[in-house]
Structure formats: structure tokens, C-alpha cells
C-alpha positions in Angstrom: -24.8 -8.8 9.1 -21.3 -8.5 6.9 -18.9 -5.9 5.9 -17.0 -6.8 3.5 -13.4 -6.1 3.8 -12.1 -6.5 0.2 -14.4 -5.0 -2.8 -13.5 -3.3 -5.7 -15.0 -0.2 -7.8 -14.2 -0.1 -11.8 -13.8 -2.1 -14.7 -11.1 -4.6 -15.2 -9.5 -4.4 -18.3 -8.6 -7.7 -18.4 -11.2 -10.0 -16.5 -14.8 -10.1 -17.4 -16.5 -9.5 -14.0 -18.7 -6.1 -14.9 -18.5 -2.6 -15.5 -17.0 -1.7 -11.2 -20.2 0.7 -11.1 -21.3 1.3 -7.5 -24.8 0.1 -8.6 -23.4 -3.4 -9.9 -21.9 -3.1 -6.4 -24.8 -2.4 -4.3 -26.8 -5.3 -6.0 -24.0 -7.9 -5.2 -24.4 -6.8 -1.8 -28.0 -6.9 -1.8 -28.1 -10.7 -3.3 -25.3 -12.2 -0.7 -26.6 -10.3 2.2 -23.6 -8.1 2.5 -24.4 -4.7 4.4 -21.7 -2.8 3.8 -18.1 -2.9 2.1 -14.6 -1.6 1.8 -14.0 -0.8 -1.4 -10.8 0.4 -3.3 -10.4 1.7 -7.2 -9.2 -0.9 -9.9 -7.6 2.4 -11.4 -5.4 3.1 -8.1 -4.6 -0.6 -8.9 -3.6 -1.2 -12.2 -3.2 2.4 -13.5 -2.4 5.4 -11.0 -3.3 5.4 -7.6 -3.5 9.5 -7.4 -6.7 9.3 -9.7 -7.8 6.2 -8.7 -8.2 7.1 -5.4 -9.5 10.5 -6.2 -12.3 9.1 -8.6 -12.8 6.2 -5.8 -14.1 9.3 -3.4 -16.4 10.4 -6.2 -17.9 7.3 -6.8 -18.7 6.7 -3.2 -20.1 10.4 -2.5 -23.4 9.7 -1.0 -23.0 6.2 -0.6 -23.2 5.0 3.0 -22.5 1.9 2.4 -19.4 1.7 0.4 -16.3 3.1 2.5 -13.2 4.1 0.6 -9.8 2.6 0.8 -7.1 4.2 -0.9 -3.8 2.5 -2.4 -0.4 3.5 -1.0 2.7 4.7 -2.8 6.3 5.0 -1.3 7.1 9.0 -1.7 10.3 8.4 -3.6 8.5 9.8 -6.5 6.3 12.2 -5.4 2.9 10.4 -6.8 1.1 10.6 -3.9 2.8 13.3 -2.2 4.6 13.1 1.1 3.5 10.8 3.6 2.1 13.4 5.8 0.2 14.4 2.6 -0.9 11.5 1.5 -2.6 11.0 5.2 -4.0 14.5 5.5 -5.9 13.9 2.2 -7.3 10.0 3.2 -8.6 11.5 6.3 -10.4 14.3 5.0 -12.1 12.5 2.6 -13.1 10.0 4.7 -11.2 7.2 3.9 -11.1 4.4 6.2 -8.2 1.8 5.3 -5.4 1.7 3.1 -4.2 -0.4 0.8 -0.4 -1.7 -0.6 0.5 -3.4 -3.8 4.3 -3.8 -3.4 5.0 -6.7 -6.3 2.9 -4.7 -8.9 3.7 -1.0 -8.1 7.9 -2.3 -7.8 8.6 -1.7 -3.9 9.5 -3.4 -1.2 6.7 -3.3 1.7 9.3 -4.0 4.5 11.9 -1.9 3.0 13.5 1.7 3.9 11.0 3.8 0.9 8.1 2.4 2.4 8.8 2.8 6.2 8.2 6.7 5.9 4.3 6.0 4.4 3.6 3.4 6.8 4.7 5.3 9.9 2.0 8.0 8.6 -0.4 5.5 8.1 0.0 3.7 11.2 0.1 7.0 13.2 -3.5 8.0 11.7 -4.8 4.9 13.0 -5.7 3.3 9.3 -5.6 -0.4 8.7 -3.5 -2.2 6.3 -4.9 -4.7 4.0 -2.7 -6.6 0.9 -2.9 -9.7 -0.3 -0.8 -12.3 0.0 0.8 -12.5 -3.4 1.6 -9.1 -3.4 4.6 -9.4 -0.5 5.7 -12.2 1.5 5.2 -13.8 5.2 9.0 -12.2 6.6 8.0 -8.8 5.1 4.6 -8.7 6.9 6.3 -9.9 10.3 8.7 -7.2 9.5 6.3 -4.3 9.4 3.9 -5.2 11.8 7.0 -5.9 14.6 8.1 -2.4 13.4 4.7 -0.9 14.0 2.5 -2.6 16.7 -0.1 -0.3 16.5 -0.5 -0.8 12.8 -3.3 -3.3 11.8 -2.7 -5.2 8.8 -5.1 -7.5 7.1 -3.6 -10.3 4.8 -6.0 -11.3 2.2 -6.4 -13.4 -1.4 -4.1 -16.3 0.6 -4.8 -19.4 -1.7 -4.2 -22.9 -0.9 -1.9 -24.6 2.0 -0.5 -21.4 3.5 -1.7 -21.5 6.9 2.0 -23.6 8.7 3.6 -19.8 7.2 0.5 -17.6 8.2 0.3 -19.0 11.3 3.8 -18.8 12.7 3.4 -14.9 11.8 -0.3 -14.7 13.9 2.0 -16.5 16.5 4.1 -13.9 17.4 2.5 -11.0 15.9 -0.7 -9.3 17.7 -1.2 -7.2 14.8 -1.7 -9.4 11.9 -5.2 -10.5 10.9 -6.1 -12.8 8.0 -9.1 -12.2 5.3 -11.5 -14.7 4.0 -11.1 -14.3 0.2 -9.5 -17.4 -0.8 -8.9 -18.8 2.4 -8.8 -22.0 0.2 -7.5 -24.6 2.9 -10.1 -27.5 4.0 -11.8 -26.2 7.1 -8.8 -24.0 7.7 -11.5 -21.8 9.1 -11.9 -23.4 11.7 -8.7 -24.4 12.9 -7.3 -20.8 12.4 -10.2 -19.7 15.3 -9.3 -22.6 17.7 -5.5 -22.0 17.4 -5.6 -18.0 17.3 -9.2 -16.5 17.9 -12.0 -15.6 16.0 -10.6 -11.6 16.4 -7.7 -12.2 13.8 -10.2 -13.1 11.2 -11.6 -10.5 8.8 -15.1 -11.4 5.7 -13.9 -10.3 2.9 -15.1 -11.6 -0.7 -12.3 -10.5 -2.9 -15.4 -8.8 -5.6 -16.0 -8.7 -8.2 -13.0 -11.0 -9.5 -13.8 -13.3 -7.0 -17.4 -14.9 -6.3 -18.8 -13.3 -3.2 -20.3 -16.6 -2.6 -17.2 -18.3 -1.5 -16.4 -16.4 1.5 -20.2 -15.9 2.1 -20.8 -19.9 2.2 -16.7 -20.7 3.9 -18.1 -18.4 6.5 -22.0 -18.8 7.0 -21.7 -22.6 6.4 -18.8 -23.0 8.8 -18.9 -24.9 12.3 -18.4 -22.0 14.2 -20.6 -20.1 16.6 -22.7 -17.3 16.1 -20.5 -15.3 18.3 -17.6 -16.3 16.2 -19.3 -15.6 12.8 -20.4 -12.2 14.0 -17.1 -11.2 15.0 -15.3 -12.3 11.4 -18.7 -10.9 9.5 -18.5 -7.5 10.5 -17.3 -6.8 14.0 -13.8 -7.1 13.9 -13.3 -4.4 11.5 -15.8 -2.4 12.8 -13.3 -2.7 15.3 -10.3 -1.6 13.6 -12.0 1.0 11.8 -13.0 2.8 15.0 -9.1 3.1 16.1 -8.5 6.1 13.4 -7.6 8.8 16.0 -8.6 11.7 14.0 -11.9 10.8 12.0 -14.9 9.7 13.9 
């Protein structure tokens, strides 16, 4: 069974991977063997993350297999409301993660706008998933030292990256890694026998990435079923359960 950690609803105006419906979605799923996903809004993305992530929980109304993760905003402009806000909302309408584009919405993750959103977040329990291009290895240490009850999930990490991810896995506990573009040869592998198979997180990086690269890096890997259970679909069931005030 997999849950995919990194999905995406809505069109892209500039790639040509489908229309984002849920049923274009569901049918990916369906042909890679994916159970269930995470899934944000292209529109919280690349247009305005107050109605992206509203129209996010519309499309996923009734969908139990598609779980909503809404984008973070620093409140030094009142998009999003406060951070206390901004939490409230995500909880009530169910979401489960949250997610931060720092390079392309113009903050910095590890600066002082941010820290007020993340402290909400991290207080309510709710993951943390980026990708890598969108802040860098010192500004991830930063946060998660700050907030050690705050998972974070690194994603869309490319090609010879793992001497910098690593060091931060080293002396973080709070750090996980995601499979979408985990491009390094059997870098898999040595990630698990250096750091454990619970920092690792499926995700496919859909629909502008090909579902069947993380399905394949994973499900053709040399690691044990206990291992590939764990990175397909336990460990984030894991982090989702810690939310303290949504069941």
C-alpha cells in the first residue's frame, strides 16, 4: 500500500500534465497502485493560496482518498489571516499537512515573518513539507532546531544532494526526506542504512512528475518489506496521527 505524500490538484498553466481534476487524480492512483494521497492546489501555488486552498477543500469534499494540504503565508500581509487563523481554518476543514513556498511567494522560511506561522503550525501538530529548491539546507536546520516538535518533509531534491541532506538528518530528528526526485544512484538505500527507513517519506511529485519514478526507486529497491512499508505509507501515517486536535 502507498500514500503519496506530494500530489497536486489543478491545471498548470504552464506544463502539459492534465486538467488537476480529482478524477485524473484518482485514475493515476489507481494505475501505480497508489491508495491514498496528499494533495495540495496548483492555485495556492502559483496564484493565491487563500483560494487555492479554499477550492482545494471543495475538490476533495467526499473524497476519502485525497487529504488536503494547504500552502502557508507569513501574516505580514494579512492573506491568510493570522497564524492562529490560518490554523483554526486548516483544522476545521480537515486539513492534514502544510505546505511552504518561500523562493516563489518572496519569504524567508527561517526568518523572523515566518517564525509566527510556523509556531502555529507546529503547535497544531501539522507536518511541513517543501521542496528543496524552494529554501536551502541551513534554513531547514534552522526551523526544525527551533521547533523539534515540527515535522518537516524535504521533497523534489534532485541530483548529488545527499553529503548536505544528510549532515542536516545528522543532527536533526525532525527532518524527513521525500522520494520525488531522489535522483542519486541507489541513494535509497544508503540514506536507510545511514539514518533509518523512518526519515523517508513516498511521494511521486504528480502530475509534473511521473508517478512511476518514485513507484519503481521505491518498489524496485533492495530494501526489505518492512522498510518499503514504512517509506510507502507508514511513516506519514505516522506523522499525520500527531495533530493534537483533529482525529
Amino acid at each position: 500500500m502507498l500514500l503519496d505524500a506530494d500530489a497536486m490538484l489543478g491545471r498548470h498553466p504552464a506544463r502539459d500534465v492534465g486538467a488537476g481534476t480529482v478524477a485524473e487524480a484518482l485514475a493515476g492512483m489507481d494505475r501505480f497502485g497508489i491508495s491514498e494521497a496528499l494533495v495540495g492546489h496548483t492555485l495556492s501555488w502559483l496564484h493565491d493560496p487563500r483560494t487555492g486552498n479554499q477550492a482545494l477543500l471543495e475538490l476533495v469534499a467526499g473524497q476519502p482518498r485525497l487529504h488536503p494540504c494547504w500552502v502557508m503565508l507569513p501574516d505580514t500581509c494579512g492573506e491568510t489571516g493570522t497564524p492562529a487563523e490560518f490554523v483554526t481554518a486548516a483544522l476545521e476543514g480537515g486539513v492534514r499537512a502544510v505546505r511552504a513556498y518561500p523562493v516563489d511567494h518572496g519569504y524567508d522560511l527561517a526568518g523572523v515573518d515566518a517564525a509566527p506561522v510556523l509556531d502555529a503550525v507546529a503547535e497544531a501538530g501539522l507536518p511541513l513539507l517543501l521542496d528543496a529548491a524552494q529554501t536551502t539546507w541551513p534554513q531547514v536546520e534552522a526551523v526544525a532546531a527551533a521547533r523539534p516538535h515540527l515535522a518537516i518533509v524535504v521533497g523534489g531534491l534532485g541530483y548529488r544532494v545527499l553529503r548536505q541532506a544528510a549532515g542536516v538528518l545528522a543532527r536533526t530528528e525532525n527532518v524527513h526526506l521525500g522520494l520525488a526526485n531522489l535522483s542519486s544512484h541507489c541513494g535509497l538505500e544508503w540514506l536507510v542504512e545511514r539514518f533509518g527507513e523512518q526519515r523517508l517519506l513516498f511521494g511521486t511529485g504528480a502530475p509534473t512528475r511521473d508517478p512511476a519514478e518514485a513507484v519503481t526507486r521505491l518498489l524496485w529497491s533492495e530494501l526489505g518489506d518492512g522498510a518499503v512499508a514504512a517509506i510507502g505509507a507508514g511513516n506519514l501515517r505516522s506523522l499525520l496521527r500527531e495533530k493534537v486536535r483533529v482525529a
